[in-house]
TORDREN-292303 format. One record per residue (C-alpha): x negated, y negated, z. Coordinates in steps of 0.25 Angstrom, whole numbers, plus 5000, padded with zeros to 4 digits. Layout:
<rs>
<r east="X" north="Y" up="Z"/>
...
</rs>
This chain:
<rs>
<r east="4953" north="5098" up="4815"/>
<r east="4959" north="5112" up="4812"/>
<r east="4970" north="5121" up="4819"/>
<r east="4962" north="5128" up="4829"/>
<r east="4955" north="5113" up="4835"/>
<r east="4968" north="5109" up="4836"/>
<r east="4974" north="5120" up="4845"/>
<r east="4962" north="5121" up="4853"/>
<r east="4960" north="5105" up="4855"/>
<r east="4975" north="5104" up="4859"/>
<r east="4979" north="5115" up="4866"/>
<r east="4965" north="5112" up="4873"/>
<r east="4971" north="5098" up="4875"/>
<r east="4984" north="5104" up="4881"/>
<r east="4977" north="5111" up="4891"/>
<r east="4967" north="5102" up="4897"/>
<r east="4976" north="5091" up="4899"/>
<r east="4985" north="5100" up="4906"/>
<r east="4973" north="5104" up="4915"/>
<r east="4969" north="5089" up="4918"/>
<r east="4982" north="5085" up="4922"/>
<r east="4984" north="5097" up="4931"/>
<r east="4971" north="5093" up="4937"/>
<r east="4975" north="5077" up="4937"/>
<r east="4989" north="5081" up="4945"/>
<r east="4981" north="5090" up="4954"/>
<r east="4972" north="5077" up="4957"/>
<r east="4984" north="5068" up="4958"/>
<r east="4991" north="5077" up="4969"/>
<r east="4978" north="5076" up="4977"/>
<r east="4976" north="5063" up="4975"/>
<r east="4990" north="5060" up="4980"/>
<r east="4990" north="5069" up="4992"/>
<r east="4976" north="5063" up="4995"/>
<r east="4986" north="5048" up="4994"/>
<r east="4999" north="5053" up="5003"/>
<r east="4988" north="5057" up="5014"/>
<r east="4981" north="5043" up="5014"/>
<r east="4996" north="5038" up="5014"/>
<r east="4998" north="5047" up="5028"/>
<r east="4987" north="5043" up="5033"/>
<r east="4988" north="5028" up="5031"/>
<r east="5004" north="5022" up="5028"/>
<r east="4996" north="5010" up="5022"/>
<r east="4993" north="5016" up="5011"/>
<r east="5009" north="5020" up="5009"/>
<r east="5013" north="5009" up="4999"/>
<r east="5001" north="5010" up="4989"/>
<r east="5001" north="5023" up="4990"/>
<r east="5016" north="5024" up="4984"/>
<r east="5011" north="5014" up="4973"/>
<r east="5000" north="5023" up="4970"/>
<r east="5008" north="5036" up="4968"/>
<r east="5019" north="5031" up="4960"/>
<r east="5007" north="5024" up="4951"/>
<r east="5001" north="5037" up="4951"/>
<r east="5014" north="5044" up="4947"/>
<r east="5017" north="5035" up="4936"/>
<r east="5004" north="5039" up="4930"/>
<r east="5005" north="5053" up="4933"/>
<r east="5017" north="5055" up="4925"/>
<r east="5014" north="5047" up="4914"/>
<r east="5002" north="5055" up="4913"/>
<r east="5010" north="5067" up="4916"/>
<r east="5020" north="5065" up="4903"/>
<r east="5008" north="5062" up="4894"/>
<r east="4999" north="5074" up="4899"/>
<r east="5013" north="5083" up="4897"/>
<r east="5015" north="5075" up="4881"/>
<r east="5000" north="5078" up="4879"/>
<r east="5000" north="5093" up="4882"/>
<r east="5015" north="5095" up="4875"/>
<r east="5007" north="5087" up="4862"/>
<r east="4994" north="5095" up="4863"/>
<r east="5003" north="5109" up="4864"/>
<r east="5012" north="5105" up="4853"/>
<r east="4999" north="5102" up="4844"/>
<r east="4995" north="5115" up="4845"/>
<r east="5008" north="5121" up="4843"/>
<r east="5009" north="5114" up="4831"/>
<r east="4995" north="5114" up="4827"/>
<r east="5000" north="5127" up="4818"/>
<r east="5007" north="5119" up="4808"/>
<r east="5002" north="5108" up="4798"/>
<r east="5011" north="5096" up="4799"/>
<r east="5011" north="5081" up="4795"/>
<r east="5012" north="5075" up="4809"/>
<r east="5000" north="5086" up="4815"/>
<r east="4989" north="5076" up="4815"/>
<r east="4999" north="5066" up="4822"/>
<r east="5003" north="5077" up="4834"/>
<r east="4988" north="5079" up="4837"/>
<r east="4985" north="5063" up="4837"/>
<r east="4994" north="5060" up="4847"/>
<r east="4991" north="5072" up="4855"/>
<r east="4978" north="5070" up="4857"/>
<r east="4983" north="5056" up="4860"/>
<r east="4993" north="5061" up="4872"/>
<r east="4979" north="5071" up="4876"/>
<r east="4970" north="5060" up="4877"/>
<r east="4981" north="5052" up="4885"/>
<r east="4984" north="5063" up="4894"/>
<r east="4967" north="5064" up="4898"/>
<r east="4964" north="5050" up="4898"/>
<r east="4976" north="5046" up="4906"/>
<r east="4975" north="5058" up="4916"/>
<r east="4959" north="5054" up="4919"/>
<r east="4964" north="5039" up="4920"/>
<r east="4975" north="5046" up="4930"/>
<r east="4961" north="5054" up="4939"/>
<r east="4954" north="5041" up="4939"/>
<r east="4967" north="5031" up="4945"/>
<r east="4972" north="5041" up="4955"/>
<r east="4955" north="5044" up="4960"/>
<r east="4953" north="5027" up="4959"/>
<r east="4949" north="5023" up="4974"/>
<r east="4954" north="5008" up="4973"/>
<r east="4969" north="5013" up="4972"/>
<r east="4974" north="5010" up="4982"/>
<r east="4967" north="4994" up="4984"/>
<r east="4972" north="4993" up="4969"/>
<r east="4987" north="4999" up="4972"/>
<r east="4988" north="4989" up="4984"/>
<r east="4985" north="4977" up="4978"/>
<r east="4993" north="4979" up="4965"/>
<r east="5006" north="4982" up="4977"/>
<r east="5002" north="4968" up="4983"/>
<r east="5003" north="4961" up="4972"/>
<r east="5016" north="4967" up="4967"/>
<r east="5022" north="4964" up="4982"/>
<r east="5017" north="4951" up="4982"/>
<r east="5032" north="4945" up="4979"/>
<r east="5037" north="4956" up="4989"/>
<r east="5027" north="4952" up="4999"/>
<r east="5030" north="4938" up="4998"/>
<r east="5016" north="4936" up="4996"/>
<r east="5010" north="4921" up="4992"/>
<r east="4998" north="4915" up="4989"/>
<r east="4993" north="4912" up="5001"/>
<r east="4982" north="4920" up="5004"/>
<r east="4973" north="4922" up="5015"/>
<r east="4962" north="4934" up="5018"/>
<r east="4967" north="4949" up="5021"/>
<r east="4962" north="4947" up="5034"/>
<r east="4970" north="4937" up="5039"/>
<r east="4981" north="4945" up="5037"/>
<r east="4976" north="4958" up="5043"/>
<r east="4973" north="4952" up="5055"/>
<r east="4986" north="4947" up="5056"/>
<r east="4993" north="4960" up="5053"/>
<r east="4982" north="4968" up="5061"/>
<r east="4988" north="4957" up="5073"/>
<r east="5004" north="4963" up="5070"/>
<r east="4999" north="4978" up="5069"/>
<r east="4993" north="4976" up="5082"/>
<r east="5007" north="4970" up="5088"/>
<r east="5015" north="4978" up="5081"/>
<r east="5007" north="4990" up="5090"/>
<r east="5008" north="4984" up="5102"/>
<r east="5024" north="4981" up="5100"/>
<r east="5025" north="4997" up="5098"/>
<r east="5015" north="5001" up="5109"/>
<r east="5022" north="4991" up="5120"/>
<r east="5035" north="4996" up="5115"/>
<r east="5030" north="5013" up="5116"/>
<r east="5035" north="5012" up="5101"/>
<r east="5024" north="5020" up="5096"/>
<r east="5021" north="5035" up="5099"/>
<r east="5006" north="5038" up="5096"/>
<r east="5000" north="5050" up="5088"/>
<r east="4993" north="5061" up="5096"/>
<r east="4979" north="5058" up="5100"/>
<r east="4980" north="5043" up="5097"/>
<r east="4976" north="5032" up="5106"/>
<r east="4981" north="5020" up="5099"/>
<r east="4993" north="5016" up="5091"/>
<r east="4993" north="5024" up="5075"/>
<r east="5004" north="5017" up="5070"/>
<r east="5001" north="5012" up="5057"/>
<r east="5009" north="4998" up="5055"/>
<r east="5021" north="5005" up="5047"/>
<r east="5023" north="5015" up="5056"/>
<r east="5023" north="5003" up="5068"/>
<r east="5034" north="4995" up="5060"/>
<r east="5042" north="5007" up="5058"/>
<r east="5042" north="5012" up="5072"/>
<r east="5046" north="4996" up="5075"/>
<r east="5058" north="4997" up="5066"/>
<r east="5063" north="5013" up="5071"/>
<r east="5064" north="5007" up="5085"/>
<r east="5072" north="4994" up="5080"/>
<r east="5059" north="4984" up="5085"/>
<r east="5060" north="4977" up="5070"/>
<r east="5072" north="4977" up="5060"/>
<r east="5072" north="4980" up="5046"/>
<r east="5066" north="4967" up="5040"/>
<r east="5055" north="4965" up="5052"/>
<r east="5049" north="4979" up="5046"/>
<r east="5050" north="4976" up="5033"/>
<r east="5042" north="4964" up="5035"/>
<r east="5032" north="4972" up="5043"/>
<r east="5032" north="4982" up="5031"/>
<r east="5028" north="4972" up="5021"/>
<r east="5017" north="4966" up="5028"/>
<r east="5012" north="4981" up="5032"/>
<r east="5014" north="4983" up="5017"/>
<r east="5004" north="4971" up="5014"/>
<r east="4995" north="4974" up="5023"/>
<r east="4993" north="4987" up="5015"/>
<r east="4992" north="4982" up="5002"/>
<r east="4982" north="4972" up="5007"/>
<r east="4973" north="4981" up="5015"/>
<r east="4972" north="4993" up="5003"/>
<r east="4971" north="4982" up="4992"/>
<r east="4960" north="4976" up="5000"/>
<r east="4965" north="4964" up="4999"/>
<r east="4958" north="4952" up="5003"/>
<r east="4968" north="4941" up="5004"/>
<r east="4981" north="4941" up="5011"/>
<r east="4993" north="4933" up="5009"/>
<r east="4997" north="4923" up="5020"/>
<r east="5011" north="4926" up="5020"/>
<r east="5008" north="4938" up="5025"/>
<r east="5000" north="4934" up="5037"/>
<r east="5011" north="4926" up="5039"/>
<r east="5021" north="4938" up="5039"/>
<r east="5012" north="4945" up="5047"/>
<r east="5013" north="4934" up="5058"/>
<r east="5027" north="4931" up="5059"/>
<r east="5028" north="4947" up="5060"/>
<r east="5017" north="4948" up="5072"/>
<r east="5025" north="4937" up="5078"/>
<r east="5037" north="4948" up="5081"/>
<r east="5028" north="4958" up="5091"/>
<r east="5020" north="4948" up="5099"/>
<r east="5021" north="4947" up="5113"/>
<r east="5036" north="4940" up="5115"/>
<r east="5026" north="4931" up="5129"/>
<r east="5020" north="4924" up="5117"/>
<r east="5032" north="4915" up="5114"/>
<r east="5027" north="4902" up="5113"/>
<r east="5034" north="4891" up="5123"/>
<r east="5022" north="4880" up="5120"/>
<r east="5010" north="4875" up="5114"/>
<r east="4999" north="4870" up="5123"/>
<r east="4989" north="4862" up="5115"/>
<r east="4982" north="4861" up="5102"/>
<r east="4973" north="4872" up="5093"/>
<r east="4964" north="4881" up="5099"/>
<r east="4953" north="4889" up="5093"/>
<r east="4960" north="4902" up="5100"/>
<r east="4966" north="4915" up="5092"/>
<r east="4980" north="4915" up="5091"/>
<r east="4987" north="4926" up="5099"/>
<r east="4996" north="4930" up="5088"/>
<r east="4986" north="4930" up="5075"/>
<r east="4972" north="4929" up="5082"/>
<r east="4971" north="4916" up="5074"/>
<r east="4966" north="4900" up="5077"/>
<r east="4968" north="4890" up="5078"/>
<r east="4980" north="4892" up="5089"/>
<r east="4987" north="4882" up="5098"/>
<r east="4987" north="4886" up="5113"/>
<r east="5003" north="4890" up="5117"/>
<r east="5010" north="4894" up="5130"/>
<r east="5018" north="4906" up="5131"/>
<r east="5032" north="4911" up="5136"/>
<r east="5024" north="4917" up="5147"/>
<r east="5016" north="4905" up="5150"/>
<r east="5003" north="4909" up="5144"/>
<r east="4994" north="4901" up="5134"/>
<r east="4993" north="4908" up="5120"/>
<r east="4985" north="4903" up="5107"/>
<r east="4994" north="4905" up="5095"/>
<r east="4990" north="4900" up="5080"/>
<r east="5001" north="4889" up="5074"/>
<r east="5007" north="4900" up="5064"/>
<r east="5009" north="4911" up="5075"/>
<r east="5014" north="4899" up="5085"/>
<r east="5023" north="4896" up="5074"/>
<r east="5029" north="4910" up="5071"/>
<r east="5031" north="4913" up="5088"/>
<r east="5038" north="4898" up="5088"/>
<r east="5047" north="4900" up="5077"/>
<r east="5052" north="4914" up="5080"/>
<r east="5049" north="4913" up="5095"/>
<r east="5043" north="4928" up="5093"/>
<r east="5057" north="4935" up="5091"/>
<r east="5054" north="4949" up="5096"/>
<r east="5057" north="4960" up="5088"/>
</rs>
C-alpha cells in the first residue's frame, strides 16, 4: 500500500466515522425523547425506563471514547504517514482495529436501542434482580390471580379517595385518571398512610409493573398475599366480622371474589361470604382503619 492509499483510506476513515456517530447520537436523542414521552404518558413504565437509559448511557460512552481513540488514531496515521518509521505498520493495525470497533459497535448500538422487546426483556432481568428485595419465593401461582387481586385494591384504593373528595379530576373527564402512583401519593400528602404503609404499596405497584411489561406468566404467591393483607386496610369498616354462621358455600368472597367462602355475620348484622384467608386477615387485625 503506498503513501497516497494510506491518506486517503484514513483520513476517509476519520471522517466517515465521525459522520455515523453524529447520525447515531442524533438517533439516540430521538429515540430517548420518543422514551421520556411514553414515561409521561404512562408512570408504569418509570422504573424500566430508568434501567434502560443508564444501560443505554453506559454504552453510549463507551462507544463514545472508542469512536473519539479511533478518529484521534486514523488523524494521527496520516499525520505521520510522511515519515518511515519501525513501528508504521503497527500504528496502522491497530487503527483499523479501533475503526472497525467504532462501526461494528455503533451499528450494534442502532440495532439495541431500535429492538422492539426492550422493554419485556428490561423487566424481566429487574424482577429477577429484586427478587431478594421483593421477598419473593418460590411459590408460584398464574399472573392472573394476582392481577385480579391487585385490580380489587385499585378499585378500593379509588373508592377511598372518591368517598373522601381526595381526588380533583382533570378537565373533561368523567371518571377517576389517577394512575395507582399518583393514588398512593395523594394518600400519604394528606397523612391517610404512613411512611412504611406507602412504601409497601410502592413495592407491590413496582411488581405489578415488572410483571405486566415483562409479560409474565406466573406470579409469586407472596405477593397475592401482600396484596390481600393491604386491600384489607380500605374495605368498608361495617365488614368487621362478629361470627360465622355455618360451613362452606360455593358463593364469591366479598373481599377477593374467590370460593369457597364461609357465610359470616357483620358488625351491622348483615350476612357476608368471606374466603378463610381474607376471614383470617379482618380477624387478626380486625380491619384497623387507616
Amino acid at each position: 500500500m503506498n503513501n497516497d492509499h494510506i491518506y486517503w483510506l484514513f483520513s476517509a476513515a476519520a471522517q466517515s466515522i465521525s459522520a455515523f456517530i453524529a447520525f447515531l447520537l442524533t438517533g439516540y436523542a430521538l429515540v430517548h425523547t420518543f422514551m421520556e414521552n411514553a414515561r409521561e404518558k404512562d408512570d408504569t413504565l418509570e422504573e424500566i425506563n430508568a434501567v434502560i437509559g443508564q444501560e443505554y448511557h453506559t454504552r453510549l460512552t463507551l462507544l463514545v471514547w472508542i469512536t473519539g481513540l479511533a478518529i484521534i488514531f486514523s488523524l494521527t496515521t496520516v499525520f505521520l504517514n510522511r515519515w518511515e518509521f519501525s513501528s508504521k505498520i503497527s500504528l496502522m493495525i491497530i487503527t483499523t482495529v479501533l475503526d472497525l470497533i467504532a462501526i461494528i459497535g455503533g451499528m450494534a448500538f442502532v440495532v439495541s436501542i431500535v429492538n422492539p422487546s426492550a422493554y419485556e426483556k428490561t423487566a424481566t432481568k429487574i424482577l429477577k434482580e429484586k427478587k431478594k428485595e421483593l421477598n419473593l419465593t418460590d411459590n408460584i401461582i398464574t399472573s392472573s390471580k394476582f392481577f385480579e387481586k391487585f385490580l380489587h385494591l385499585e378499585r378500593l384504593i379509588r373508592e377511598y379517595l372518591r368517598d373522601r373528595k381526595l381526588y380533583v379530576p382533570s378537565r373533561g373527564v368523567q371518571r377517576m385518571s389517577f394512575s395507582f402512583r399518583q393514588m398512593i401519593e395523594a394518600l400519604l400528602q394528606n397523612k391517610k398512610i404512613d411512611a412504611s404503609f406507602y412504601e409497601e404499596l410502592l413495592q407491590i405497584n413496582k411488581y405489578r409493573n415488572l410483571v405486566f411489561h415483562g409479560h409474565v406468566k406466573n406470579a409469586d404467591q407472596t405477593m397475592v398475599d401482600r396484596v390481600r393483607k393491604v386491600a384489607s386496610h380500605f374495605e368498608d369498616p361495617k365488614l368487621i366480622v362478629t361470627e360465622t354462621m355455618g360451613g362452606p358455600s360455593t358463593n364469591s368472597c366479598l373481599i377477593c371474589s374467590e370460593s369457597p367462602t364461609i357465610p359470616v355475620k357483620t358488625k351491622d348484622g348483615k350476612q357476608i361470604n368471606m374466603c378463610r384467608k381474607c376471614l383470617a386477615i379482618h380477624k387478626k387485625e380486625n380491619l384497623k382503619k387507616i
